[in-house]
MARTIFI-792531 format. One record per residue (C-alpha): residue in three letters; residue number from 1; x, y, z. Coordinates in pm, whole numbers, plus 50000, padded with zeros to 5 digits. Last residue first. Layout:
<kenus>
{kenu 'ala',NUM,{X,Y,Z}}
...
</kenus>
This chain:
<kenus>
{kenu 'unk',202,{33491,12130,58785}}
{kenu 'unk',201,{33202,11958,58681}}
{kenu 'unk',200,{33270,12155,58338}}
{kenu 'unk',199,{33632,12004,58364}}
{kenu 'unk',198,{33521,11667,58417}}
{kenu 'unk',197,{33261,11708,58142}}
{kenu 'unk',196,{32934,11749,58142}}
{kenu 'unk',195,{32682,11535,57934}}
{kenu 'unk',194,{32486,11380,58288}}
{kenu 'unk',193,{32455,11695,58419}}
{kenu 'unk',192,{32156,11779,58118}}
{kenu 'unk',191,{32034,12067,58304}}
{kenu 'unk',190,{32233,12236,58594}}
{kenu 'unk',189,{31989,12454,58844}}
{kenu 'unk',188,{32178,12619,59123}}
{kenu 'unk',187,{31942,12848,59362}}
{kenu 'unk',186,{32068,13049,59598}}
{kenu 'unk',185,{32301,13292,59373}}
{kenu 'unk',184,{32654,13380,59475}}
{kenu 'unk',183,{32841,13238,59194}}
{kenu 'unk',182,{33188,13091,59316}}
{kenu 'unk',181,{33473,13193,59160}}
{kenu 'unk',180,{33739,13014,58974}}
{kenu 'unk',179,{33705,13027,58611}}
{kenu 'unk',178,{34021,13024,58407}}
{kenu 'unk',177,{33988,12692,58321}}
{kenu 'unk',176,{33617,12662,58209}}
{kenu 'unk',175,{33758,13019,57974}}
{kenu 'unk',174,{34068,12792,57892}}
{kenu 'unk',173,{33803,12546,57758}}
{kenu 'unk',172,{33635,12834,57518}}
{kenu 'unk',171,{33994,12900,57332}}
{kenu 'unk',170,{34194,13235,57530}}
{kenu 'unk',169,{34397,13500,57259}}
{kenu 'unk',168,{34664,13719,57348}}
{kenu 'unk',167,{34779,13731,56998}}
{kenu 'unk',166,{35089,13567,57090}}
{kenu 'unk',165,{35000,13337,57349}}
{kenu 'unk',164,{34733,13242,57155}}
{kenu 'unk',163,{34931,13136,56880}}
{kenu 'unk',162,{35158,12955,57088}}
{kenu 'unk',161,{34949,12754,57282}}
{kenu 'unk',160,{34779,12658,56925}}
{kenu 'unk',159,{35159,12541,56797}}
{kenu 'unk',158,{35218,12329,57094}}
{kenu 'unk',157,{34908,12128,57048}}
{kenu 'unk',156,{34907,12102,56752}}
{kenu 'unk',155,{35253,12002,56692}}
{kenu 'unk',154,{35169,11751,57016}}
{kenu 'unk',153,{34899,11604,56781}}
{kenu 'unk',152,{35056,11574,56467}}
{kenu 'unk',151,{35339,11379,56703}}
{kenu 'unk',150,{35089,11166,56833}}
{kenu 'unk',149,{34983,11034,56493}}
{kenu 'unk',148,{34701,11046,56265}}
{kenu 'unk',147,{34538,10781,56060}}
{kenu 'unk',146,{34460,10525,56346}}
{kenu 'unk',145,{34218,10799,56558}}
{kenu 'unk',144,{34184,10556,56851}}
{kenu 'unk',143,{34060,10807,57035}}
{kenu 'unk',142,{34170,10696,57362}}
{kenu 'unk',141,{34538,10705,57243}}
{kenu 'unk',140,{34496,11043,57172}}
{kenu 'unk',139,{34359,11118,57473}}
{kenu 'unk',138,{34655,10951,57681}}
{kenu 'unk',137,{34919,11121,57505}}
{kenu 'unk',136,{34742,11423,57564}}
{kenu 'unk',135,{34752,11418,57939}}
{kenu 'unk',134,{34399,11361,58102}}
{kenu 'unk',133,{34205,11604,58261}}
{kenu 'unk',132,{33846,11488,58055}}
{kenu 'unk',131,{33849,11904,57945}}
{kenu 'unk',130,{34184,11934,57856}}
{kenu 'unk',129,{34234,11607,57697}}
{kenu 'unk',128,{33920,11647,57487}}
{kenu 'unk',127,{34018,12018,57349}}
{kenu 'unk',126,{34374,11877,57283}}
{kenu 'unk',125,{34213,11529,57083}}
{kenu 'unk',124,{33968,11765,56914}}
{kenu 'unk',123,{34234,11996,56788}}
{kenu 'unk',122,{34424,11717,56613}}
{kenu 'unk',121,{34074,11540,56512}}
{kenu 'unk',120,{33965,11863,56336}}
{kenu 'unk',119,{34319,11927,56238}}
{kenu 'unk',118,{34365,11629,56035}}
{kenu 'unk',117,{34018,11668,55839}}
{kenu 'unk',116,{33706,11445,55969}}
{kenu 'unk',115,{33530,11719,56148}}
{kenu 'unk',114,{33370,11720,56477}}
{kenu 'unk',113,{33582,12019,56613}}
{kenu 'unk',112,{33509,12074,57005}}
{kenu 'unk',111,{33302,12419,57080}}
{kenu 'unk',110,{33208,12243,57385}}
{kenu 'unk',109,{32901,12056,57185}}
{kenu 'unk',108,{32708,12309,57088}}
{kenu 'unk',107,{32948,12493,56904}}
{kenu 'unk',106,{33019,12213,56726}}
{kenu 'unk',105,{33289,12306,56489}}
{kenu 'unk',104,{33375,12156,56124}}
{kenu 'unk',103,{33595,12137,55822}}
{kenu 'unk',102,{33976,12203,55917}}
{kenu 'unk',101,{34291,12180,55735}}
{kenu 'unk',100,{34600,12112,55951}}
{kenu 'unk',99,{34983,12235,55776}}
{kenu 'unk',98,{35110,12406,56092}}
{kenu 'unk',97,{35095,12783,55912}}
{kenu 'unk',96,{34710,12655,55775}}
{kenu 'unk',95,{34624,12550,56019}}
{kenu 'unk',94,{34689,12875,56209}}
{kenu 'unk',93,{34529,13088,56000}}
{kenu 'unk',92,{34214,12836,55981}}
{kenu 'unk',91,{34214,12820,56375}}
{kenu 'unk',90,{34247,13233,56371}}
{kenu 'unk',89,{33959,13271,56105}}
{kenu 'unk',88,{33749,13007,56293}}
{kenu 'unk',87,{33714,13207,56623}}
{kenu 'unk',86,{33953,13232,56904}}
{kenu 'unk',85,{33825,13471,57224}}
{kenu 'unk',84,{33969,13775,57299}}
{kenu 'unk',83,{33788,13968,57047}}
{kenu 'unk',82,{33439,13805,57179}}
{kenu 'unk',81,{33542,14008,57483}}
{kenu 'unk',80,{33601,13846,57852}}
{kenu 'unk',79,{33487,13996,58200}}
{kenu 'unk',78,{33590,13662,58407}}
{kenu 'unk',77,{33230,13639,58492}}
{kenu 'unk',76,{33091,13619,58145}}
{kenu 'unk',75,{33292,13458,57966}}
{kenu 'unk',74,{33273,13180,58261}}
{kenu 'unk',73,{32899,13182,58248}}
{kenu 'unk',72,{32895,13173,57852}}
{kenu 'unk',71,{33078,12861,57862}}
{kenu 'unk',70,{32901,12704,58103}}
{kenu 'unk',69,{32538,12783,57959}}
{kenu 'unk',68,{32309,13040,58019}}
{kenu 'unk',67,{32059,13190,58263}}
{kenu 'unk',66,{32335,13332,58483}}
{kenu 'unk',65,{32215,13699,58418}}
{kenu 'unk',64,{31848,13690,58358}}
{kenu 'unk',63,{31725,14026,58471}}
{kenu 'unk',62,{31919,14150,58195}}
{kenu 'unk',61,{31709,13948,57951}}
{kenu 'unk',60,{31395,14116,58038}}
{kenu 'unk',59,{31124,13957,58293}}
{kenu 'unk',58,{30790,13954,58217}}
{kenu 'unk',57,{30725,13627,58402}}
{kenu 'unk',56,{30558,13362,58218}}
{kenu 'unk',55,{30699,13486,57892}}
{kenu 'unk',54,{31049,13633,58002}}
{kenu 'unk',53,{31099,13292,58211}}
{kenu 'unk',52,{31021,13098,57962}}
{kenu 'unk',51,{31212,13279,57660}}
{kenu 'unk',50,{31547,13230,57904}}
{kenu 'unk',49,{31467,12846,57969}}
{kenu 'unk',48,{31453,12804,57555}}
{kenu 'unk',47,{31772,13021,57544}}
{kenu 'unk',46,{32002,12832,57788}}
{kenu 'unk',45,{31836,12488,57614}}
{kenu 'unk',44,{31949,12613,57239}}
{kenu 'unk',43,{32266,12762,57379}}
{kenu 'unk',42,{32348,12397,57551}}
{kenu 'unk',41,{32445,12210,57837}}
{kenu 'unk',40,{32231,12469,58035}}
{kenu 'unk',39,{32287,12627,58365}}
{kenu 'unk',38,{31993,12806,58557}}
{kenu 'unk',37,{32107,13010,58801}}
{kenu 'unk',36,{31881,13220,59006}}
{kenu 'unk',35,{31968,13494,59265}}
{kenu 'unk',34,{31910,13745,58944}}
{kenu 'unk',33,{31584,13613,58918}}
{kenu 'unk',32,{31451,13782,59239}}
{kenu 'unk',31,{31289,13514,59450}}
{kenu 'unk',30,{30922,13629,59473}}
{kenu 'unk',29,{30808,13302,59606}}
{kenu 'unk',28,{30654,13300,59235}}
{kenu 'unk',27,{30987,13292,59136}}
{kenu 'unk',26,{31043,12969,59300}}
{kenu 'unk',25,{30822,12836,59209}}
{kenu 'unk',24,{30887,12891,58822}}
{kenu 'unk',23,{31210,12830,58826}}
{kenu 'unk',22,{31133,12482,59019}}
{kenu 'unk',21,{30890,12409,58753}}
{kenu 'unk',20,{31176,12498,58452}}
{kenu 'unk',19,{31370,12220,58639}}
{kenu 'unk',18,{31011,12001,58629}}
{kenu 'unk',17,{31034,12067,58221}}
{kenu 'unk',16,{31425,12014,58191}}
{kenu 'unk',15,{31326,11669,58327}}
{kenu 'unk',14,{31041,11599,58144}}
{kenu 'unk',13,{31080,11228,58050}}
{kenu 'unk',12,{31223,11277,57696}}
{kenu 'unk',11,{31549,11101,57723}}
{kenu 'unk',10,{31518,10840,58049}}
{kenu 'unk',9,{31512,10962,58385}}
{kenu 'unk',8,{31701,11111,58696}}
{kenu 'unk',7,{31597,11440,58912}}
{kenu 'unk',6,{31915,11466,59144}}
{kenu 'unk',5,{31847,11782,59432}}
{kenu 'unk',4,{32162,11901,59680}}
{kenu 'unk',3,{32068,12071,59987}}
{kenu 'unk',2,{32305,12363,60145}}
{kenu 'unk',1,{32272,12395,60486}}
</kenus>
């Protein structure tokens, strides 16, 4: 039977430390890292839980395959190239066809614009919509974004879908969409839970 493990606290209480502890034991049990997950919200955690394991264990990278985060995971396991994916060349081509400037990404944050230009809040309305599994309209009235309206939105939206279509190009949420298997590994770790969205829980 499966078992199911919550570890709760406050910011800087050691939780990602105790995960890493569980890594750790578990390895020592001589569970073969490759039947490990560990899940981060984050590159910066994914990597910090990879150099760990390599120091304390020897391990190489390869024998870290679902050390990583979401994203990556789902890149990963539906065999994806970094060609097929949209980077900021194709988002500025195509703002600049729709009439949208952008400023900023966060890949860190879901790859979800953070700027203050129109099509930083256009495409972070659609990115937000998709991944809380709400309809647009919805989002954008969430946002309460007062200087841009729903119809800039729904000409983003419609114009990105589009463009990928197109080019045959996939954003990072349809890679969370896309995903459908289940990783056969026996243990599960998922660090920082509490910053995933609905899609990502999906």
């Amino acid at each position: 039977m499966n078992r199911v493990t919550k570890i709760f606290g406050p910011p800087r209480t050691g939780k990602t430390s105790r995960l890493m502890q569980i890594v750790e034991e578990a390895m020592r049990q001589d569970m073969r890292p490759e039947r490990i997950a560990f899940m981060a919200f984050t590159k910066k955690a994914a990597e910090e839980a990879i150099n760990r394991a390599k120091e304390q264990f020897g391990f190489t990278e390869e024998r870290l395959p679902w050390f990583r985060t979401l994203h990556s995971m789902a890149f990963r396991d539906i065999g994806a190239r970094r060609d097929d994916i949209m980077q900021d060349e194709h988002y500025k081509e195509l703002g600049n066809a729709l009439g949208f400037q952008f400023t900023k990404v966060d890949d860190e944050q879901c790859f979800i614009p953070v700027g203050t230009a129109l099509g930083d809040k256009a495409a972070r309305i659609e990115a937000l919509s998709r991944l809380r599994g709400v309809s647009l309209e919805q989002q954008w009235n969430d946002s309460n974004l007062h200087d841009i309206t729903f119809h800039a939105v729904d000409q983003w939206n419609d114009g990105l879908a589009r463009y990928k279509q197109t080019r045959g190009l996939m954003d990072y949420t349809d890679l969370l969409e896309t995903f459908s298997n289940t990783l056969d590994v026996d243990i599960f770790i998922l660090d920082e839970a509490q910053d995933l969205s609905p899609l990502q829980w999906r």
